[in-house]
VMD Tcl script that draws the C-alpha trace (Angstrom):
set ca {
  {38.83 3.30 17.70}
  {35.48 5.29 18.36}
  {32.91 4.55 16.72}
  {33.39 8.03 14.46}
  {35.93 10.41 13.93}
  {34.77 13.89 12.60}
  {37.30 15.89 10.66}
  {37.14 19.77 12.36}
  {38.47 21.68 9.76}
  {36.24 20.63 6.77}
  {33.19 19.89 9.07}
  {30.43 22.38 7.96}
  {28.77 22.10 11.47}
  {25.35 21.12 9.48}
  {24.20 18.66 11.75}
  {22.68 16.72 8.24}
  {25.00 13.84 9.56}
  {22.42 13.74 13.03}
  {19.50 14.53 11.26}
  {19.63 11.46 8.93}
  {21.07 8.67 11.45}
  {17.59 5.76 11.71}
  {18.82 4.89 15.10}
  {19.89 8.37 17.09}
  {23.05 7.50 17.54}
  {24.47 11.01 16.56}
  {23.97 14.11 18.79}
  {24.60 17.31 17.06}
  {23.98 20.92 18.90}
  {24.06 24.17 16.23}
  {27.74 25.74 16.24}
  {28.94 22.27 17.80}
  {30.61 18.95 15.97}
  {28.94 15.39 15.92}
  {29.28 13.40 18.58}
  {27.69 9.89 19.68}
  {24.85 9.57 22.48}
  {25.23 7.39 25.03}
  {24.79 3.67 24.16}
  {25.72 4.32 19.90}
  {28.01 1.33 19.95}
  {25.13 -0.72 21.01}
  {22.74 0.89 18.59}
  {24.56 2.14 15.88}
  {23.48 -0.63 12.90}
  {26.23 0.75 10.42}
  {24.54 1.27 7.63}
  {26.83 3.95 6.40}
  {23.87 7.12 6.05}
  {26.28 9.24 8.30}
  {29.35 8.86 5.80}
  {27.07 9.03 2.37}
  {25.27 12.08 3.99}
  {28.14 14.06 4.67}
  {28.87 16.87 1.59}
  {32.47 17.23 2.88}
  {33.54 14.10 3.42}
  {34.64 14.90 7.26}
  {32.86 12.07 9.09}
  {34.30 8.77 9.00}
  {32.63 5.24 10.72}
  {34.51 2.71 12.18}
  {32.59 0.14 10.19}
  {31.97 2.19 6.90}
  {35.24 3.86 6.34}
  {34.71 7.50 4.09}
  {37.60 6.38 2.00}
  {36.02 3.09 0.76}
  {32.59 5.20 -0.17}
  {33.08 6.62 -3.75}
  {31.35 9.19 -4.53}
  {28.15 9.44 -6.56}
  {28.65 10.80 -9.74}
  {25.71 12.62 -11.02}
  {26.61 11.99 -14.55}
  {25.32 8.63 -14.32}
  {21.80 9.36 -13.27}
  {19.11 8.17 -14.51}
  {16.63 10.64 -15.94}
  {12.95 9.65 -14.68}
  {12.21 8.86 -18.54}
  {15.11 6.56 -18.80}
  {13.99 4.80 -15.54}
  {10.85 4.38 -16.54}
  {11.63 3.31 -19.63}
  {14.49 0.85 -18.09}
  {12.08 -0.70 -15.73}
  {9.10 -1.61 -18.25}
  {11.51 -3.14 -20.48}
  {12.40 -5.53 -18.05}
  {11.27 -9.05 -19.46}
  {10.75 -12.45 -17.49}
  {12.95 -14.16 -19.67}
  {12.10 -18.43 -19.78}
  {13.67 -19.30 -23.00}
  {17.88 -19.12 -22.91}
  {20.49 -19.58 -25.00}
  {22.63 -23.20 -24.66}
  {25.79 -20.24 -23.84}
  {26.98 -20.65 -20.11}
  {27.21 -17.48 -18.22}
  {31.02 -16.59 -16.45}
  {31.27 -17.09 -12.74}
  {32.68 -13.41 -12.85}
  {29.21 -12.22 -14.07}
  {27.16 -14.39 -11.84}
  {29.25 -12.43 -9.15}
  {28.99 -8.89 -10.21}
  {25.58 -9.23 -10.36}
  {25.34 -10.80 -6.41}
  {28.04 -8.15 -5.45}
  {25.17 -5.43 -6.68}
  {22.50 -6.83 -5.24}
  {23.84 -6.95 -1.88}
  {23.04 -3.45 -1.81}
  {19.59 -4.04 -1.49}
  {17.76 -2.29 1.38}
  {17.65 -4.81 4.49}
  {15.96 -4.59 7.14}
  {17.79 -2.65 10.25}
  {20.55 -2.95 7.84}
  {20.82 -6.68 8.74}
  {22.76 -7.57 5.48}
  {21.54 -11.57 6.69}
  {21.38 -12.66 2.62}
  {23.28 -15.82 1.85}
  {23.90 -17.04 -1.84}
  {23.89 -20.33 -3.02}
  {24.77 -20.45 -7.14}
  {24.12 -23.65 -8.86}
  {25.91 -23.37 -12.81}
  {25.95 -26.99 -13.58}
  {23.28 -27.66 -16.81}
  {23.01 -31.38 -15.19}
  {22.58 -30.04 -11.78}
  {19.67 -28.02 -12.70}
  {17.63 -30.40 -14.01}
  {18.02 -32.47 -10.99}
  {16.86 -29.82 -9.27}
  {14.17 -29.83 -11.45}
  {12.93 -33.35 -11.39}
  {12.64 -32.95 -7.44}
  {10.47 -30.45 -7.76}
  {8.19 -31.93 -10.65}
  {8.38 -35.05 -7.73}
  {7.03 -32.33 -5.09}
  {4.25 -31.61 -7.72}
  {3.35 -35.57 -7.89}
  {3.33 -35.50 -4.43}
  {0.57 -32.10 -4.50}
  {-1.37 -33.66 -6.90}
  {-1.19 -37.26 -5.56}
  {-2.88 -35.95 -2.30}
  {-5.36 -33.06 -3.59}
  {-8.51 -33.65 -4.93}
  {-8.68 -33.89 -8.84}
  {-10.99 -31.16 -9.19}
  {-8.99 -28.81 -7.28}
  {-7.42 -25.45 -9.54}
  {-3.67 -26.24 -8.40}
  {-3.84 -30.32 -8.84}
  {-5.49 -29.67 -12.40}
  {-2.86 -26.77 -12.77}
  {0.29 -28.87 -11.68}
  {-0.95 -31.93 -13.88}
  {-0.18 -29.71 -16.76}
  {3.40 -28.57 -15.64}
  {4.03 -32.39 -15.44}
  {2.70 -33.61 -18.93}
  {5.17 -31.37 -19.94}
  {7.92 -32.08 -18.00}
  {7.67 -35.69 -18.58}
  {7.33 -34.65 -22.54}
  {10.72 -33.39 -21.75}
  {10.02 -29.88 -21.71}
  {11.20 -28.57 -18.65}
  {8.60 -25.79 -17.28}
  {10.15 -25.64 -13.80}
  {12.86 -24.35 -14.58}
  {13.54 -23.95 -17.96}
  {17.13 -25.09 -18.90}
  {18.25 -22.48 -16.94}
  {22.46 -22.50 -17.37}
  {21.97 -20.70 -13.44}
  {19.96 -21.09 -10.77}
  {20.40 -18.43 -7.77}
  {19.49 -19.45 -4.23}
  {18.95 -16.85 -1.34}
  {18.87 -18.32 2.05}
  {19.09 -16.93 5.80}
  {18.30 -18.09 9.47}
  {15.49 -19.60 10.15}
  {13.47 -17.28 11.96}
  {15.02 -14.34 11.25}
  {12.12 -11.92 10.70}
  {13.97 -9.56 8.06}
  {15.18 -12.40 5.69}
  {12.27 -13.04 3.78}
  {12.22 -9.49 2.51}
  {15.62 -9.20 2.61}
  {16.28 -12.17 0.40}
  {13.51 -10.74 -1.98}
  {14.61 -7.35 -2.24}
  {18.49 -8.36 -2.99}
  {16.87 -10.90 -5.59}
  {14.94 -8.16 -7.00}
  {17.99 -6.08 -7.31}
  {20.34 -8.70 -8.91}
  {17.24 -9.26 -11.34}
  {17.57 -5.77 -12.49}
  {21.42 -5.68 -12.84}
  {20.95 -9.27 -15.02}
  {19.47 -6.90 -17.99}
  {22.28 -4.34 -17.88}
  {24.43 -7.37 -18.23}
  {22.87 -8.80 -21.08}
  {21.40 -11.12 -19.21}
  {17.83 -12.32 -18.32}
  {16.40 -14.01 -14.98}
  {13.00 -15.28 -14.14}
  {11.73 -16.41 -10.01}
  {12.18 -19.84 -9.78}
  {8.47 -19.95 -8.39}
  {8.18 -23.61 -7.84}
  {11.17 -24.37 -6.95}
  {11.24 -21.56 -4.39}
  {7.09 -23.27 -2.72}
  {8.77 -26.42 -2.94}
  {12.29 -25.88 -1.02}
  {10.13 -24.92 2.43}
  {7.57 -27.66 2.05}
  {9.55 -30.90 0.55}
  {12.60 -32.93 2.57}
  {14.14 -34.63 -0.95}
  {14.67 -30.83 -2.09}
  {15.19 -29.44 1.44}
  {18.10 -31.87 1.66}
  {18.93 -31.44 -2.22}
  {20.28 -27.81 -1.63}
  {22.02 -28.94 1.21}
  {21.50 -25.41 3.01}
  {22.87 -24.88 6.85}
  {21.24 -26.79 9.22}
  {20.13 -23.32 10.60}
  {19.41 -21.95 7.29}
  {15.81 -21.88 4.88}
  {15.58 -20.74 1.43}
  {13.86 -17.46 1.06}
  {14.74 -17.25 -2.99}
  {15.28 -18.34 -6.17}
  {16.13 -17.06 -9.39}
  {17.07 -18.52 -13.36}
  {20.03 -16.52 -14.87}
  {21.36 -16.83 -18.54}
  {21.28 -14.98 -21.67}
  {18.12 -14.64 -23.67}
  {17.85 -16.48 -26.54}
  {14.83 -13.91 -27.89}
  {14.61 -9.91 -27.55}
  {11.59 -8.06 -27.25}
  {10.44 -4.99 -29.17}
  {7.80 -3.54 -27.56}
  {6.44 -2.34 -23.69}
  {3.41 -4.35 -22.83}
  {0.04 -1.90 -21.06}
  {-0.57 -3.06 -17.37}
  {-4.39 -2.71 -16.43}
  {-4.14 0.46 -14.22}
  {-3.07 1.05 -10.80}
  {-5.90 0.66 -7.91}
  {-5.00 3.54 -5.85}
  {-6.54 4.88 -2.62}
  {-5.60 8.75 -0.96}
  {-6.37 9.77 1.89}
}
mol new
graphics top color blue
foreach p $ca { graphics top sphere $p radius 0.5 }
foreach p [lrange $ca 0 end-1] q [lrange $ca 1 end] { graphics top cylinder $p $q radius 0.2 }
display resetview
């Protein structure tokens, strides 16, 4: 199959299809159809702009089929006020209810955010889900063992030793800080030296984040846990990633057991033009 097919008799001949290909790959001449340069097979990167550009539905990729793209449907829009107002509501949430959360919703959530933007469409973000309560808190206790370690070998006066010293009083009260009795943690995890994963892994994080609240749900970064799994073996070995494979990610998942009222200021945006 070539690597397109263009429909002639619905084709509008706009040549949006060209203009709006990253890579090239589509050469377009005014009262002409799309066609592919030289070489597209090689640098085509099928992210699908082709198909989601095209107001007629006449071009079709190999990879990203026109029939499996719905269309968008403009009555679900968001209205600038209703995004705005959507993303300031969106809480850290660090306190959750004892309720597990359904495998089903842990996977909507990673089926949305594979959407997120990756670089040259590499799509390299793996998921590793962790919904065991007692699991967790292993998890946990390695890390709070990775913050010994910190502090063990720091100087006492240093900010992070005297900052770490508190997360452990209060783990060792029995309050877990590190990762808060989380009923999911969410791992992201690619190649090793795969220059697009760390953003990659962020960005799809970021997204599945955002879905979490129109799910009911709440997340928070799993900050320590995420310094820890590039820097520590027992927690390296813990999440048992591929050999090939470092975590880039993590995230705590379950419902809130608080709701918030309000939409807290933000000191004001440093901005330069030039």
């Amino acid at each position: 199959m070539n690597l397109f097919s263009v429909d002639r008799e619905s084709c509008k001949q706009d040549g949006i299809c060209a203009a709006v290909c990253p890579t090239g790959v589509i050469s377009f001449q005014k009262g002409g159809y799309p066609a592919p340069v030289d070489d597209a097979e090689n640098m085509c990167i099928g992210c699908g702009h082709c198909v989601a550009a095209c107001s007629t539905g006449s071009l079709s990729h190999r990879e990203v089929a026109v029939g499996q793209c719905p269309p968008i449907r403009k009555e679900l829009h968001l209205s600038a006020e209703h995004c705005e107002h959507f993303l300031r509501s969106r809480r850290s949430i660090r306190v959750y209810k004892s309720e597990p959360v359904a495998r089903a919703d842990i996977s909507k959530l990673i089926e949305i955010a594979r959407y997120a933007p990756s670089g040259h469409n590499c799509q390299c973000v793996e998921w590793l889900v962790f919904d065991k309560r007692e699991e967790i808190h292993r998890l946990a206790g390695i890390v709070a063992d990775w913050m010994r370690f910190v502090v063990d070998t720091m100087p006492e006066e240093s900010d992070l030793s005297r900052y770490m010293g508190k997360v452990l009083k209060n783990w060792e009260k029995g309050n877990d800080v590190i990762l808060r009795n989380a009923p999911v943690l969410i791992v992201t995890h690619a190649e090793v030296g795969n220059r697009m994963a760390p953003s990659s892994c962020t960005l799809a994080l970021s997204y599945l984040e955002l879905a979490a609240t129109s799910m009911g749900l709440g997340s928070c970064w799993a900050g320590y846990l995420m310094v820890a799994a590039t820097t520590f073996p027992p927690l390296k070995e813990a999440l048992c990633l591929p050999k090939s494979h470092v975590c880039h990610g993590g995230m705590m998942v379950g419902y809130p057991k608080f709701s918030y009222h309000r939409l807290p200021a933000r000191k004001p945006p440093s901005i330069t033009w030039r």
